[in-house]
C-alpha positions in Angstrom: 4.9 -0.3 39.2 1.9 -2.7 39.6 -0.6 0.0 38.2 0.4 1.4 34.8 -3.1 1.9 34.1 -3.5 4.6 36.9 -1.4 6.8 34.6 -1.6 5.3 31.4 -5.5 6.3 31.6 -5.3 9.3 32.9 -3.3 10.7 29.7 -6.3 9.2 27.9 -8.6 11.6 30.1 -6.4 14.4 29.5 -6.3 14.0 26.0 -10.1 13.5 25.6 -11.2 16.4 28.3 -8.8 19.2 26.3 -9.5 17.9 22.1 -13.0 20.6 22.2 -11.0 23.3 23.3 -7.7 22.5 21.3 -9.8 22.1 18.4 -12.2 25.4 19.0 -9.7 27.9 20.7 -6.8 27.1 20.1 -6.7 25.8 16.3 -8.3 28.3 14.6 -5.1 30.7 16.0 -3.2 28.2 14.1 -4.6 28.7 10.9 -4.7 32.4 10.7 -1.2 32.0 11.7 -0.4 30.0 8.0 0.7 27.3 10.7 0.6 23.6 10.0 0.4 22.3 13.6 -2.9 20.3 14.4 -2.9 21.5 18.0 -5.2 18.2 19.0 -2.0 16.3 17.2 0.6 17.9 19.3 -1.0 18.0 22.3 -1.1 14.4 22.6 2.1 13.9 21.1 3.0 16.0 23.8 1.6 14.0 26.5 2.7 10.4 24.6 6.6 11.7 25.0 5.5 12.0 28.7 4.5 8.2 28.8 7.7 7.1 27.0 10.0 8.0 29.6 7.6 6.9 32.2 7.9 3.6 30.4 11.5 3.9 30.1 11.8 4.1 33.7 9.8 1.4 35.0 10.2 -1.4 32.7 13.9 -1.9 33.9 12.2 -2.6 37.4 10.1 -4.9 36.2 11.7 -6.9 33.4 12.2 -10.1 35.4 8.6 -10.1 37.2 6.7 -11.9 34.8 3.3 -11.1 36.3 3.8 -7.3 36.2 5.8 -6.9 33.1 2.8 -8.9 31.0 0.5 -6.8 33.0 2.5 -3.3 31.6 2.3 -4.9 28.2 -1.8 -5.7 28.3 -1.8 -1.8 29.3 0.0 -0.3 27.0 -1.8 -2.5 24.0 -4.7 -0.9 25.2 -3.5 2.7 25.8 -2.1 2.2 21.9 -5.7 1.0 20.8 -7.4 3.4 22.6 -5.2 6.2 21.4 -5.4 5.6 17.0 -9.0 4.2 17.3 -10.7 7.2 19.7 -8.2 10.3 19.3 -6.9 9.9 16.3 -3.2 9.1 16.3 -1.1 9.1 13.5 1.2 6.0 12.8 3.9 8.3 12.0 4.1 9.9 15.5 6.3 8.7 18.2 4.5 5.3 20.7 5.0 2.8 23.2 5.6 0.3 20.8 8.9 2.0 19.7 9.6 1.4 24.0 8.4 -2.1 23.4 10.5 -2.9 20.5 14.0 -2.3 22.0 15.8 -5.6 22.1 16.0 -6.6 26.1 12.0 -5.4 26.6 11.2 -7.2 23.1 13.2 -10.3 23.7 11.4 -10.5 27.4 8.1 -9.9 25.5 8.8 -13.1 23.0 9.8 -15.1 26.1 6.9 -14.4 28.4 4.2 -14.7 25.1 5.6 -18.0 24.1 5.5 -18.9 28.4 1.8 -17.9 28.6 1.0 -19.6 25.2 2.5 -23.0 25.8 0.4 -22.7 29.9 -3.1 -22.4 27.2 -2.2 -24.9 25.3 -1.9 -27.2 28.2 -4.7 -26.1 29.8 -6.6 -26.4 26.9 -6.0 -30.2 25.7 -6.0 -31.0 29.2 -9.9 -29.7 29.5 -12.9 -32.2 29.2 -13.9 -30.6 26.8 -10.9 -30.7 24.4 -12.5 -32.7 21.7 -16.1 -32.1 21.9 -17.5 -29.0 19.4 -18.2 -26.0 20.8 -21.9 -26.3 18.4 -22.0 -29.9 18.7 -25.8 -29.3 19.0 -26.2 -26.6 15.9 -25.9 -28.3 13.0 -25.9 -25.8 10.3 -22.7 -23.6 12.0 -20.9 -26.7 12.7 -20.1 -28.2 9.1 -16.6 -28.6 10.2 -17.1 -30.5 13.4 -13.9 -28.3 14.9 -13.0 -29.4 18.4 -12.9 -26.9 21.0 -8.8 -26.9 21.2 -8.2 -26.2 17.7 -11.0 -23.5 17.8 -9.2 -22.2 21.0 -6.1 -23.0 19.4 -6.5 -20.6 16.5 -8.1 -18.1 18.4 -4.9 -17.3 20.5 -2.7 -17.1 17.1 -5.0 -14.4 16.5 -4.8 -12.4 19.8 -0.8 -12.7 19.3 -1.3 -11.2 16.2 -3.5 -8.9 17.0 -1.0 -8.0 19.7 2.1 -7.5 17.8 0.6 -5.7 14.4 0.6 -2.6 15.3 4.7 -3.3 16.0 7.1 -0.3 13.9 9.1 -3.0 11.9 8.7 -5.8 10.1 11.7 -7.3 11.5 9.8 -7.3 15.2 6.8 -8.9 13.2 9.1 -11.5 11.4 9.9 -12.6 14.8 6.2 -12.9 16.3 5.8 -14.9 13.4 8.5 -17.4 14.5 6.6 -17.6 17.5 3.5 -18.4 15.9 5.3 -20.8 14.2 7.1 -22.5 16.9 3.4 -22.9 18.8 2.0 -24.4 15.1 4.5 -27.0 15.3 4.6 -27.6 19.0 0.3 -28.4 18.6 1.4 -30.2 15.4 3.4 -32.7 17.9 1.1 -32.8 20.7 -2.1 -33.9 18.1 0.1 -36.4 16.7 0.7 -37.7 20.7 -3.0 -38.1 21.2 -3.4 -39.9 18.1 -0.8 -42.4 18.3 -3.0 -43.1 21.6 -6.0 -44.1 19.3 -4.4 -45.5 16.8 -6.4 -48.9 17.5 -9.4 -47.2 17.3 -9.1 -45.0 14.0 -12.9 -44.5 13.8 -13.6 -43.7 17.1 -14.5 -40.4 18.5 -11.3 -38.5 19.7 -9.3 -39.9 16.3 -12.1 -38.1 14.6 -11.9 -35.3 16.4 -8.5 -35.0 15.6 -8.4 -35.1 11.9 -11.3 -32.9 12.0 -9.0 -30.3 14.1 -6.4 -30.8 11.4 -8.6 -30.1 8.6 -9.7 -27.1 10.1 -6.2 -25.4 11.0 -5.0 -26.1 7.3 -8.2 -24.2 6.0 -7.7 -21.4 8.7 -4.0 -20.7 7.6 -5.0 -20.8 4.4 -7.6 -18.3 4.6 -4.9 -16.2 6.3 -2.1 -16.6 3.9 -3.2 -12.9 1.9 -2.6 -11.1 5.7 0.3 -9.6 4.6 
């Protein structure tokens, strides 16, 4: 159960070591057939269908283990990415994420994303560095003056969403959103914390910092609000 990649990856090999022959031997006996099957296709459909009751199977075990259920989820993103980007897979064929999408594993999913989000934001206002600029020292890419938490900040709203796009429904999305959401407003509250902490000092350094954090999430979202 701890090492979904062991067989995760080797459907990957298998897909990859038979594509030259599939596409050489055995497709052109397709064609002269009048047959519309891309053997490649249906090969690793094949093989995919083998995965999703493999998935079926283990996630019940491991639903309530938070440590090995994220670590199935990491796997499987990267079996999915692997899969469209290298062999070719088609959107319209059966995946995991149909397996990640049914409502106890999806619900689990939300829980443990929002669980691992809040642990980074913690971590991340609780650094040192948490107000400083990462390019404090380069002027010309730091016109913004964006502290390191609201860079790091909007950099895991991205990896959640770069996580749940590729999810079958918009519904599932919708809901990823309301996570996103949820952590927007939760950051909202824990910037206006810190401030009310330097409220004697409203031109010193971390106030600063803060309204240039602001500043820079409201441009961010804005430049995101055509992702569909």
């Amino acid at each position: 159960l701890n090492k979904p990649e062991w067989y995760l990856t080797q459907v990957l090999m298998w897909i990859g070591n038979h594509s030259k022959f599939l596409d050489d031997k055995i497709q052109p006996i397709l064609d002269k057939a009048g047959s519309s099957v891309n053997a490649g296709l249906e090969f690793s459909r094949a093989l995919v269908m083998l995965v999703l009751e493999k998935l079926a199977a283990d996630i019940p075990c491991l639903l309530y283990d938070d440590t090995l259920f994220c670590h199935l989820v990491d796997e499987v993103l990267l079996f999915e990415r692997e899969l469209y980007s290298v062999h070719g897979y088609l959107s319209s064929l059966p995946s995991c994420m149909h397996i990640l999408s049914e409502e106890s594993c999806f619900q689990r999913w939300l829980t443990v994303e929002k669980k691992f989000a809040l642990q980074k934001m913690d971590s991340m206002l609780s650094s040192e560095a948490a107000w400083v600029s990462q390019y404090k020292d380069i002027t010309d890419v730091d016109e913004m003056k964006v502290p390191d938490c609201a860079e790091t900040f909007m950099t895991l709203l991205l990896v959640i969403t770069d996580r749940y796009k590729n999810l079958p429904t918009a519904s599932r999305k919708l809901q990823f959103l309301g996570l996103q959401k949820e952590l927007v407003d939760d950051f909202r509250i824990r910037l206006t914390q810190v401030m009310k902490e330097e409220t004697r000092a409203s031109l010193g350094f971390r106030y600063c910092a803060i309204l240039n954090a602001v500043n820079y999430i409201a441009t961010v979202l804005a430049d995101w609000a055509d992702n569909v």
